[in-house]
Structures are given as C-alpha cells and as structure tokens.
PAZA-97143 format. One record per residue: residue in three letters; residue number from 1; x, y, z of N, C-alpha, C in turn. Coordinates in nm, 3 decimals, decimal comma, padded with zeros to 5 digits. Atoms other than C-alpha are relative to their C-alpha. Last residue first. Layout:
% residues N
{site "ALA"; NUM; {X; Y; Z}; {X; Y; Z}; {X; Y; Z}}
...
END
This chain:
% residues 105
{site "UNK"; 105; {-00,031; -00,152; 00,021}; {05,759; 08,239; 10,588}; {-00,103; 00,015; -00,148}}
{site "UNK"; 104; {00,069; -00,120; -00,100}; {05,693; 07,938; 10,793}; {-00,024; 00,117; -00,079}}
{site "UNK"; 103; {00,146; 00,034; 00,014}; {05,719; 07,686; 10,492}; {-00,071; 00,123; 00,113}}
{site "UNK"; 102; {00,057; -00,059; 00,057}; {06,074; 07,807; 10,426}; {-00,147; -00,002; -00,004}}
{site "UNK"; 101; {-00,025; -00,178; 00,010}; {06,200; 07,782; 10,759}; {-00,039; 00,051; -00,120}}
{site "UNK"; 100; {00,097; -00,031; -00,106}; {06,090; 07,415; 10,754}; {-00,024; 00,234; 00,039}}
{site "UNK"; 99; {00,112; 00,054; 00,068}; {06,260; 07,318; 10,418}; {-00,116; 00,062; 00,141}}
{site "UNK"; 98; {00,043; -00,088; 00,158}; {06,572; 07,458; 10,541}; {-00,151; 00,051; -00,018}}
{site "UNK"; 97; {00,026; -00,146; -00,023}; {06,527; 07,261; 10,844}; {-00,001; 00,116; -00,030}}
{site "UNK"; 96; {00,105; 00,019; -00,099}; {06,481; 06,940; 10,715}; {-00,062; 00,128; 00,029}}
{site "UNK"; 95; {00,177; -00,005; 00,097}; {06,734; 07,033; 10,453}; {-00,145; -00,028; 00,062}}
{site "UNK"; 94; {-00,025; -00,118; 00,026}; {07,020; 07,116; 10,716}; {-00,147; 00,011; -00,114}}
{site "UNK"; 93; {00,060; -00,103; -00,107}; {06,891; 06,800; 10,888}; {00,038; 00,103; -00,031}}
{site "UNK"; 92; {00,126; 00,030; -00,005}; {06,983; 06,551; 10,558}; {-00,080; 00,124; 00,086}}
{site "UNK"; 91; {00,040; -00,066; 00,082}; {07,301; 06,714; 10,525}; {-00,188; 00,032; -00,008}}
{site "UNK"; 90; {00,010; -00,144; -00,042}; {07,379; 06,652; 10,865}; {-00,041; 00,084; -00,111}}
{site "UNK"; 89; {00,111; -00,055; -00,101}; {07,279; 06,247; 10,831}; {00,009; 00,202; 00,008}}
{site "UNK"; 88; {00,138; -00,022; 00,065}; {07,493; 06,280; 10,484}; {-00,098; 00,029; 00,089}}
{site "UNK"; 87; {00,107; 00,119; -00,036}; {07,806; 06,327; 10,663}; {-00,142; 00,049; -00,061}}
{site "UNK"; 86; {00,068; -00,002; -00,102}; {07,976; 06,699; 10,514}; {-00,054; -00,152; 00,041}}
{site "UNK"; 85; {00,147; 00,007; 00,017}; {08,270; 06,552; 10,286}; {-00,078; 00,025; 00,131}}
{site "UNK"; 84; {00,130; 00,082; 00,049}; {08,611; 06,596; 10,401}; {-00,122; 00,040; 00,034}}
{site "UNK"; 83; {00,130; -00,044; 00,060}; {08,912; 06,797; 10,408}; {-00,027; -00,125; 00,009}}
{site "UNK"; 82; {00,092; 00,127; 00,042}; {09,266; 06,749; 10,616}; {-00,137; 00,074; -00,028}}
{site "UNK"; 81; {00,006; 00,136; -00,046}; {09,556; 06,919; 10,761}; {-00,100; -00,103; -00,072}}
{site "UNK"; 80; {00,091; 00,046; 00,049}; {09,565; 07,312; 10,592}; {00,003; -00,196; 00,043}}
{site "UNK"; 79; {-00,009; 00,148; 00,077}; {09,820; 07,449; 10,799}; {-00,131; -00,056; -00,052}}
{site "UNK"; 78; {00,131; 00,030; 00,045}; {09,677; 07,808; 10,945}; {00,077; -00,117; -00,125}}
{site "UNK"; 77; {-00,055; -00,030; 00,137}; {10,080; 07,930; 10,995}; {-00,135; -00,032; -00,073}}
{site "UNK"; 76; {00,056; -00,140; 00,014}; {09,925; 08,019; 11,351}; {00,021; 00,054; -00,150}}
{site "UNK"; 75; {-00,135; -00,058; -00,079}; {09,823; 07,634; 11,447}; {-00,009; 00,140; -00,124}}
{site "UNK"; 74; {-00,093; -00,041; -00,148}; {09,605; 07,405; 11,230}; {00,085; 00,166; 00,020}}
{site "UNK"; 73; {-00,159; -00,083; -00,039}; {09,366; 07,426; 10,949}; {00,003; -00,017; 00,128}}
{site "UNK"; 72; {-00,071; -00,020; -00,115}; {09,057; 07,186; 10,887}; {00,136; 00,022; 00,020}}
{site "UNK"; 71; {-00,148; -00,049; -00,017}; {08,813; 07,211; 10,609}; {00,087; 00,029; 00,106}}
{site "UNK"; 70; {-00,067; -00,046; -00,075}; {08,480; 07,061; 10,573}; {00,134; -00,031; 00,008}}
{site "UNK"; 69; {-00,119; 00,061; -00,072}; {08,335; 06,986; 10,248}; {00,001; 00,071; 00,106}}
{site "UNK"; 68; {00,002; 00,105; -00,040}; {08,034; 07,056; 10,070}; {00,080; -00,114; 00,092}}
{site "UNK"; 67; {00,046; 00,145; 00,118}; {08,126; 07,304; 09,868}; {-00,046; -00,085; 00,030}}
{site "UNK"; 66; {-00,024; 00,011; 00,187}; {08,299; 07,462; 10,125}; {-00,030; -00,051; -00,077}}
{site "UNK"; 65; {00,102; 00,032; 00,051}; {08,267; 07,494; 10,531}; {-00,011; 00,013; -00,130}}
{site "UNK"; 64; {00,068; -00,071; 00,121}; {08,581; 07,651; 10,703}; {-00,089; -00,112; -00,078}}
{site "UNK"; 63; {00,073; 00,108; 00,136}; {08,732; 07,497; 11,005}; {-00,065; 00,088; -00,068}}
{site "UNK"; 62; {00,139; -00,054; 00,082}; {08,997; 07,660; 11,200}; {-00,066; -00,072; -00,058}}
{site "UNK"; 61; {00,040; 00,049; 00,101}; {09,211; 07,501; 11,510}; {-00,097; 00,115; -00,073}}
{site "UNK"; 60; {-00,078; -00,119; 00,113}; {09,413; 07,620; 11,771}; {-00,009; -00,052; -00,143}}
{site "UNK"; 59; {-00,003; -00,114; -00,067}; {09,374; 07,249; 11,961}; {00,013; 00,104; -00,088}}
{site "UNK"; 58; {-00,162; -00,062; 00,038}; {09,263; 06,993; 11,772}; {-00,027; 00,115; 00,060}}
{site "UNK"; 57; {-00,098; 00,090; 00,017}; {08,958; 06,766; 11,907}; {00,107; 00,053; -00,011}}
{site "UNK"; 56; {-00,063; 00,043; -00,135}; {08,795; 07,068; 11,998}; {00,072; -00,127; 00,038}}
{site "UNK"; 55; {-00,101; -00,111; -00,039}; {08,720; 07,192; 11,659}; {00,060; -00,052; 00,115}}
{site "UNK"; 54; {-00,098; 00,011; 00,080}; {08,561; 06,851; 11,535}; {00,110; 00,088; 00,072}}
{site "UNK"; 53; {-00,111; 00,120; -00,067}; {08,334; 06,849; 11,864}; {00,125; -00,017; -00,085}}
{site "UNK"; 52; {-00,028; -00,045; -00,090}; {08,208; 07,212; 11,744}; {00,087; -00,113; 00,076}}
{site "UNK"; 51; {-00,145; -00,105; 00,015}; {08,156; 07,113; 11,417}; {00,071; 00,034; 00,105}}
{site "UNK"; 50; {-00,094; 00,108; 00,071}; {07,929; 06,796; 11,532}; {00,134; 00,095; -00,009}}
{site "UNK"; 49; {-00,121; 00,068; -00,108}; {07,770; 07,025; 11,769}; {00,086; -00,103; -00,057}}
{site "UNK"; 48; {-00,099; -00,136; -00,078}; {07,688; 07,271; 11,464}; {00,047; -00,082; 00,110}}
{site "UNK"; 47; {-00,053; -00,031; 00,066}; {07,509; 06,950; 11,259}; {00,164; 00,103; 00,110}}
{site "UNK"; 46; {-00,027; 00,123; -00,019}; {07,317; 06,864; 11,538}; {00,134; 00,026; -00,095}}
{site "UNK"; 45; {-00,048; 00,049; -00,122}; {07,189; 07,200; 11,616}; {00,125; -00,125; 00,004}}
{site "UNK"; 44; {-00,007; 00,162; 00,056}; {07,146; 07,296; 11,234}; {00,055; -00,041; 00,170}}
{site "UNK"; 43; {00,130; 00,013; 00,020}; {07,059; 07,684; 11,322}; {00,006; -00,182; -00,011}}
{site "UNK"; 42; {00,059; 00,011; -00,104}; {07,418; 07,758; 11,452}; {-00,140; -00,045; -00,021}}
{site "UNK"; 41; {00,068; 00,097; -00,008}; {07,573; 07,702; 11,123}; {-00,068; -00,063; 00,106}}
{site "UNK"; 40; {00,076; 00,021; 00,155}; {07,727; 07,989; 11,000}; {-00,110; -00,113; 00,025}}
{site "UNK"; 39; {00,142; -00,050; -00,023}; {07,864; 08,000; 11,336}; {-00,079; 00,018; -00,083}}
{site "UNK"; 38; {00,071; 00,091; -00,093}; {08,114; 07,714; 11,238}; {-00,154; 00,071; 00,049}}
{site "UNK"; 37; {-00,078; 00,063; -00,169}; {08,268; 07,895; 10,995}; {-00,108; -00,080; 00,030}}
{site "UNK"; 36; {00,084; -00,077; -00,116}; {08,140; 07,976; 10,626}; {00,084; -00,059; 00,105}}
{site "UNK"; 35; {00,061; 00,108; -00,052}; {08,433; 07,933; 10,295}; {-00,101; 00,039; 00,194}}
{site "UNK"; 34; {00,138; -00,033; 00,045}; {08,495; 08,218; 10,077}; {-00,079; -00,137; 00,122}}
{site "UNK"; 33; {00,044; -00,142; 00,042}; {08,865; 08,293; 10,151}; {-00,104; -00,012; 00,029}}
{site "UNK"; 32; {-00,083; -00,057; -00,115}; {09,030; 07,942; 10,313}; {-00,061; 00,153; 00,019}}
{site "UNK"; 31; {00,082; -00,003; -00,111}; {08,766; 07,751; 10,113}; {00,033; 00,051; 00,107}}
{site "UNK"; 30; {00,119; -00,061; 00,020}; {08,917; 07,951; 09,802}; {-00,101; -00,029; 00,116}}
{site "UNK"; 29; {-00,037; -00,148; 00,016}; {09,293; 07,879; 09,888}; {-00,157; 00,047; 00,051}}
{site "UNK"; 28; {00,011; -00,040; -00,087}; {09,157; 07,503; 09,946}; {00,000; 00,146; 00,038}}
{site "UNK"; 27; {00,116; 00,035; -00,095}; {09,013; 07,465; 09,642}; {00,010; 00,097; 00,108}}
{site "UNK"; 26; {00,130; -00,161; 00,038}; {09,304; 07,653; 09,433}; {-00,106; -00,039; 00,122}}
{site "UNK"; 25; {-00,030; -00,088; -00,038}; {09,555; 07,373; 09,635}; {-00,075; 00,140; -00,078}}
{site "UNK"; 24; {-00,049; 00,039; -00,125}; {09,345; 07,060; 09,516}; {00,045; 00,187; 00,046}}
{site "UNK"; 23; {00,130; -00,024; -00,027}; {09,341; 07,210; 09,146}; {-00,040; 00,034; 00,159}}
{site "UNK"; 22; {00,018; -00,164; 00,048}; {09,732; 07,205; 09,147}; {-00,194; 00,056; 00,071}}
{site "UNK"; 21; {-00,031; -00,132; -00,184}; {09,723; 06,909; 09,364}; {-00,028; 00,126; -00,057}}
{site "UNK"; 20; {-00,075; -00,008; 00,005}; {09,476; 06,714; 09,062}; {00,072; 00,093; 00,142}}
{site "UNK"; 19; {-00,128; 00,133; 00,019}; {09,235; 06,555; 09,009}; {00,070; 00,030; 00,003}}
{site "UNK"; 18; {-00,154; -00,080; -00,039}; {08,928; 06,812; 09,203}; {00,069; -00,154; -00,024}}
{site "UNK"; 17; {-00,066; -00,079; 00,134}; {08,591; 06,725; 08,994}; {00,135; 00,048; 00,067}}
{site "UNK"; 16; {00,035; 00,052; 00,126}; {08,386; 06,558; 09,305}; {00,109; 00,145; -00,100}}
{site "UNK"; 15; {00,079; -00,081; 00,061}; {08,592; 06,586; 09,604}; {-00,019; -00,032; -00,108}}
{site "UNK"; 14; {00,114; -00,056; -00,066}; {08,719; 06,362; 09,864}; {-00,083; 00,081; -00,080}}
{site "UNK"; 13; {00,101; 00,120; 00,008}; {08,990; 06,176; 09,669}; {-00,078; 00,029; 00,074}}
{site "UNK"; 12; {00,032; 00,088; 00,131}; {09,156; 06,473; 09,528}; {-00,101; -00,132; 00,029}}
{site "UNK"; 11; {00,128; -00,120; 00,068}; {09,065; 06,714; 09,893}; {-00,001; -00,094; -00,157}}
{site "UNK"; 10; {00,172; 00,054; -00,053}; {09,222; 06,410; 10,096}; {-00,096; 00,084; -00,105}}
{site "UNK"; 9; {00,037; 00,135; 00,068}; {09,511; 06,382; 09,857}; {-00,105; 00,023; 00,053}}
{site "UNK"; 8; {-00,022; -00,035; 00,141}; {09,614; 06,793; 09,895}; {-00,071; -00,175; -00,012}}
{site "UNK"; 7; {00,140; -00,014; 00,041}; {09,553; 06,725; 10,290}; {-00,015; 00,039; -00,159}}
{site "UNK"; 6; {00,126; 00,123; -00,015}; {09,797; 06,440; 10,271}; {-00,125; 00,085; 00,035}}
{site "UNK"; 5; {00,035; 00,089; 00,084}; {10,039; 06,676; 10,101}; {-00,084; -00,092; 00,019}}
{site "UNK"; 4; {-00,035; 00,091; -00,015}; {10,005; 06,959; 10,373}; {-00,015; -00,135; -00,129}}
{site "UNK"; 3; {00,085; 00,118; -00,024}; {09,873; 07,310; 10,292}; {00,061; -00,121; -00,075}}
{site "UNK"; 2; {-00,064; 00,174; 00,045}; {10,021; 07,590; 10,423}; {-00,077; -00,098; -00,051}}
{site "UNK"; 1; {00,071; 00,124; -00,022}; {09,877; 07,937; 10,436}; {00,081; -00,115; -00,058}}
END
C-alpha cells in the first residue's frame, strides 16, 4: 500500500488527534485493515448513494469507512489519495435510522 503525501496532510488536517505523517500513515494502514466498505452501509440510503457516487468518480477505486472518515485508494498498488470527514447531513441519517431500528426491536 502506498500512501501519497497530500493524502498524509489530508488525514493531519482532517482528523481529530492525527499531527503527525508518522501517525497519519498508522491511520491509514488501520483504515486499510479494519475499516467497513461501502456495503456496510446499504441501510443509510442517502448516505450509501453518496459512497457509491464517490466510487464512480475514480475509476478502480476502494473506499474504506474509519473513524469517521472516508478513505480513498486508487489503482492495483491501492494508493491511498485522499481522506475526509463523513458530511454531517449523513451522519445525521445514520442516527435517524439507528435510532429507528432500535425503537422497533
């Protein structure tokens, strides 16, 4: 896995407690390992076509889901290109519907 010096800045000035590349490059390692996909998140409609328009912007793309971030590798060396923060509207509708799936049960 590669990962690019301007996605090493996006993950320092995108994330709470990552100052450094060292740090920065553990992150990503770990959202590269532990991090959900895209079908992880079929229940959030709005949310999941957001991921789904991200992916299809870049061709031969991965995204991984982390902490709060989304993560976007290229191509077959899985380049790490760029992290950021979920949008708050999708956070908002993952708790909507959280919150609704727990009231059924």
């Amino acid at each position: 896995m590669v990962i690019t010096k301007h996605s090493k800045q996006r993950i320092v000035e995108r994330t709470d407690g990552v100052n450094t590349f060292a740090e920065a490059k553990r992150l990503a390692k770990q959202a590269r390992i532990s991090g959900k996909t895209l079908n992880n998140f079929q229940k959030y409609p709005k949310f999941f076509s957001y991921l789904q328009n991200k992916k299809n912007q870049t061709n031969d793309c991965s995204i991984r889901i982390y902490r709060g971030c989304i993560y976007i590798w290229r191509g077959k060396t899985k380049t790490l290109v760029t992290a950021h923060p979920i949008p708050d509207r999708y956070i908002e509708e993952m708790e909507v519907v959280d919150n609704s799936l727990d009231n059924q049960g």
